[in-house]
N, C-alpha and C positions, 0 to 999 in steps of 0.2 A: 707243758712248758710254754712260756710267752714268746710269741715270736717278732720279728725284726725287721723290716726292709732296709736295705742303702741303699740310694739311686746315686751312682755316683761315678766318677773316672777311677780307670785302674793304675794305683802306682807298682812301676815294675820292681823298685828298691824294695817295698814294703811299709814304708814307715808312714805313710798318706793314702790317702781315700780308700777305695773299695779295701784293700787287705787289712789298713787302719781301724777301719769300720768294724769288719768280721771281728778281728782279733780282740775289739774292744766289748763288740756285742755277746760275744762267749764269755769274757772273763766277767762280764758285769750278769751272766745268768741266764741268757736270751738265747732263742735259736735265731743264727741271722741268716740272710738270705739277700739275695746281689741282683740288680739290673745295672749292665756297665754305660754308661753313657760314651766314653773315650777311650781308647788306649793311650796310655803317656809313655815317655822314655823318658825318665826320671830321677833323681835321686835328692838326695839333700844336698847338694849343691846347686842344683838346677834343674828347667824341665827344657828339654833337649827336642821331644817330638810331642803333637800328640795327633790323631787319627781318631776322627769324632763315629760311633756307633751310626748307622740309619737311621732315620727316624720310625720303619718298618719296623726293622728288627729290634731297637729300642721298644715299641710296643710290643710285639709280639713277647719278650720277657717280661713286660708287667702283665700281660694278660696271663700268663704261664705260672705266674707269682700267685695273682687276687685269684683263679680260678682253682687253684687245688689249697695253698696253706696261706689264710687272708693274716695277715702281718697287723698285729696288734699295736704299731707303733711304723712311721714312715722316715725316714731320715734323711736329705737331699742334701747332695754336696757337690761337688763340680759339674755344671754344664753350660759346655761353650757355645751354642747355638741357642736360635730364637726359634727353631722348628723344632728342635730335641724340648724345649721347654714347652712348649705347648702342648708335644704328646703327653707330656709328665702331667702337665695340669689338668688335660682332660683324662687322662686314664683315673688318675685320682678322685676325679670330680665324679667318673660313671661308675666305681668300685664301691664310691662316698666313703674313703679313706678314715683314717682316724689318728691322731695326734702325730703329726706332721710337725717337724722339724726341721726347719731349713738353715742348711747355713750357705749364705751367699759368697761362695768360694770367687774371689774376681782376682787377684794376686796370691802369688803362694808366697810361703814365708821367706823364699831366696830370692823373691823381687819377679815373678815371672807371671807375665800375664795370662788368665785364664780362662778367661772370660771375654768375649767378641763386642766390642760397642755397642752393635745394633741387637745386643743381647737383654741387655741391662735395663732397658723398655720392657722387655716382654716379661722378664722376670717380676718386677713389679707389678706388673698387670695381670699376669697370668698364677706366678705363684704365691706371692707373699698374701693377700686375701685369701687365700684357702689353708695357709700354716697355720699350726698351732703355738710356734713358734719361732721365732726368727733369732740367728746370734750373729750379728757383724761385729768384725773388730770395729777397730778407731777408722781407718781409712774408708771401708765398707759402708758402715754408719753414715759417712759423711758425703760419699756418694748417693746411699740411700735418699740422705735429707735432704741432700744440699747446704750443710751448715758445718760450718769447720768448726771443729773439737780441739779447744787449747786445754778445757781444765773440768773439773769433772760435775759445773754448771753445763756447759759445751755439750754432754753426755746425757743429759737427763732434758735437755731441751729437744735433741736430735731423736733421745729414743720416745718421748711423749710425740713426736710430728710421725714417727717413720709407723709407732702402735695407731697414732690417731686415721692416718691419713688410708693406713692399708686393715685396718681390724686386725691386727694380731698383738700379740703378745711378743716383746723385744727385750731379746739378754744381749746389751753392749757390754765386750770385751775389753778392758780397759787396759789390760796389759802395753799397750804401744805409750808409755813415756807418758800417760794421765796421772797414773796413780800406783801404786806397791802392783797387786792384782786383781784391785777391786772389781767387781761386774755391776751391773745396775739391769734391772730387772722392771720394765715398765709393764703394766698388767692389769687393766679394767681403770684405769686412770689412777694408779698407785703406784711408788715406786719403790723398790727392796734394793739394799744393797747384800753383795753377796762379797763378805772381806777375806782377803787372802793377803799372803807374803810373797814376794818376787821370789824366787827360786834359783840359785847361781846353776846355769844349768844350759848349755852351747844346743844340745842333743832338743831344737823346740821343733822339729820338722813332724807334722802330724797332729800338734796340739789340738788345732781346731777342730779336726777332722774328731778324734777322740773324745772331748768335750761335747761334741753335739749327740755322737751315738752312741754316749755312757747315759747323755739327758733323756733320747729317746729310748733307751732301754731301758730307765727305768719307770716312765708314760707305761710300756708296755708295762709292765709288773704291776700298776695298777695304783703308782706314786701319785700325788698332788705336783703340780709344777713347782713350786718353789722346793719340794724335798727333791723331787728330781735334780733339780739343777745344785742341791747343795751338795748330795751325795755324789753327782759328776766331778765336781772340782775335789771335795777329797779324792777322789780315783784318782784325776789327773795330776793333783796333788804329789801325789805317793808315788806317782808313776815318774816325775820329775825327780822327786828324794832321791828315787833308786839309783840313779846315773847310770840308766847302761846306754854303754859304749861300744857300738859295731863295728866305727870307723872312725870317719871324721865327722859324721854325725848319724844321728839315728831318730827313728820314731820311738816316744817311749810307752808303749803298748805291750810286749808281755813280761810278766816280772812276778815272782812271788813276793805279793806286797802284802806288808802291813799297815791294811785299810783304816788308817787311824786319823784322819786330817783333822784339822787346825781351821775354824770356819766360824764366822760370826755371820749372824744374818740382821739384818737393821730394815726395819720398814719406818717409812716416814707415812 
C-alpha cells in the first residue's frame, strides 16, 4: 500500500487540515500518516484558537515518520511560524523527500488568518523550491506573486512568475469569482487548464485542504501530475454533489461517492 504524509494543523471540528487530510488520504487508497504542526479550535465558522507545535517536537514526528514508514508522497498545509517551516524544509531536504505538495494555507475559508507575516518569507524561501507542487487560491497566488488577479490572463501571468521564480510546478485555484472552477496548471513552462462547474454548495470548509491530499495521493500511487490533479477534482467534485450536511457547515470528505466527474483538460 502507498503511503502518505500531511504536515499540517489539527482541525478540532474535522472538516480541515490534519483530519481532512487522513480522511481524504484513506478514501482516495493511501495509508496516511500525520505530523501536527498546531493545535486549532475551530470549526466552519471560525478559527477561535491555535497553539503552534515545537519546533523539537515537530521534528521529532518527522523523524519518527521518514525512519520506520518513508511516505511515498508529502503534503504541507498549515504552518504558522517561520521556525516550524524551516524544520519542515530541512527534515525534507535530509530524508530527500518525494512529491511534495504544498498548499500555502495563509487565510482560511471564514476569513481567518493563518499564517504570521514574518512567515510568508520563509515559506518562499525555504519550501516552495523543494515542492513538487504548489496550489494557491486567487488571494494566495497573488501574495505569492505580487500581482493582482482580475481575470484569468491575471492567473496564468502570476502562476508562470510564482513556477518561474521558485522551480516548481503551480495549480492556481480559480474558484474565488475568476472563472466557473477552472484551475490552471503551470508546469515546465506549459500551461493546462483543468475545467470544472461551480457547485451550489455552502458546506466549502476543507476544500483546499482535500484537493491538495486527493493530488498527493495519487503522486503516491504512482500517477503523472496532471492525471493526479484531474482525478483530485473529480473526488472533490463528487464530494461537493453529495451535500452532506453536519450543521451549518461541514467538510465534504467522507461519502459514498459516485467517482464519476465532469472534467476537461486543455493544454495550450
Amino acid at each position: 500500500m502507498k503511503t502518505t504524509l500531511t504536515i499540517a494543523g489539527s482541525d478540532c471540528s474535522g472538516g480541515a487540515g490534519i483530519q481532512a487530510d487522513i480522511k481524504t488520504m484513506t478514501m482516495n487508497g493511501v495509508y496516511a500518516m500525520s505530523a501536527i504542526t498546531a493545535l486549532t479550535a475551530q470549526n466552519t465558522t471560525g478559527v477561535y484558537g491555535i497553539l503552534d507545535a515545537s519546533p523539537e517536537f515537530l521534528k521529532a514526528q518527522l523523524d519518527a515518520v521518514f525512519t520506520d514508514i518513508y511516505p511515498d508522497a508529502v503534503k504541507i498545509g498549515m504552518v504558522s511560524s517561520k521556525e516550524l517551516i524551516e524544520i519542515i524544509a530541512g527534515r525534507l531536504e535530509f530524508y530527500n523527500a518525494k512529491n511534495i505538495v504544498l498548499d500555502p494555507v495563509m487565510v482560511a475559508t471564514s476569513g481567518s488568518n493563518l499564517l504570521k507575516t514574518d512567515a510568508v518569507n520563509t515559506l518562499t524561501e525555504k519550501l516552495l523550491p523543494i515542492a513538487s507542487l504548489v496550489t494557491p487560491n486567487i488571494p494566495e497566488a497573488e501574495v505569492l506573486s505580487d500581482i493582482v488577479i482580475e481575470d484569468e490572463a491575471g492567473m496564468k501571468q502570476a502562476a508562470k512568475y510564482i513556477g518561474d521564480t521558485y522551480g516548481c510546478a503551480v495549480l492556481i485555484k480559480g474558484g474565488h469569482s475568476i472563472n466557473d472552477a477552472n484551475d490552471l496548471l503551470y508546469e515546465g513552462g506549459n500551461f493546462t487548464w483543468f475545467k470544472g462547474k461551480r457547485i451550489a454548495n455552502n458546506n466549502t470548509h476543507g476544500t483546499g485542504c482535500t484537493l491538495s491530499s486527493a493530488i498527493a495521493s495519487n503522486l503516491a500511487k504512482g500517477f503523472d501530475l496532471k492525471e493526479s490533479i484531474e482525478k483530485a477534482k473529480e473526488y472533490i467534485s463528487c464530494a461537493l454533489n453529495a451535500r452532506l450536511d453536519l450543521g451549518k457547515g461541514s467538510g465534504p470528505m467522507m461519502h459514498n461517492f459516485d467517482l464519476q466527474g465532469k472534467f476537461s483538460k486543455e493544454a495550450e
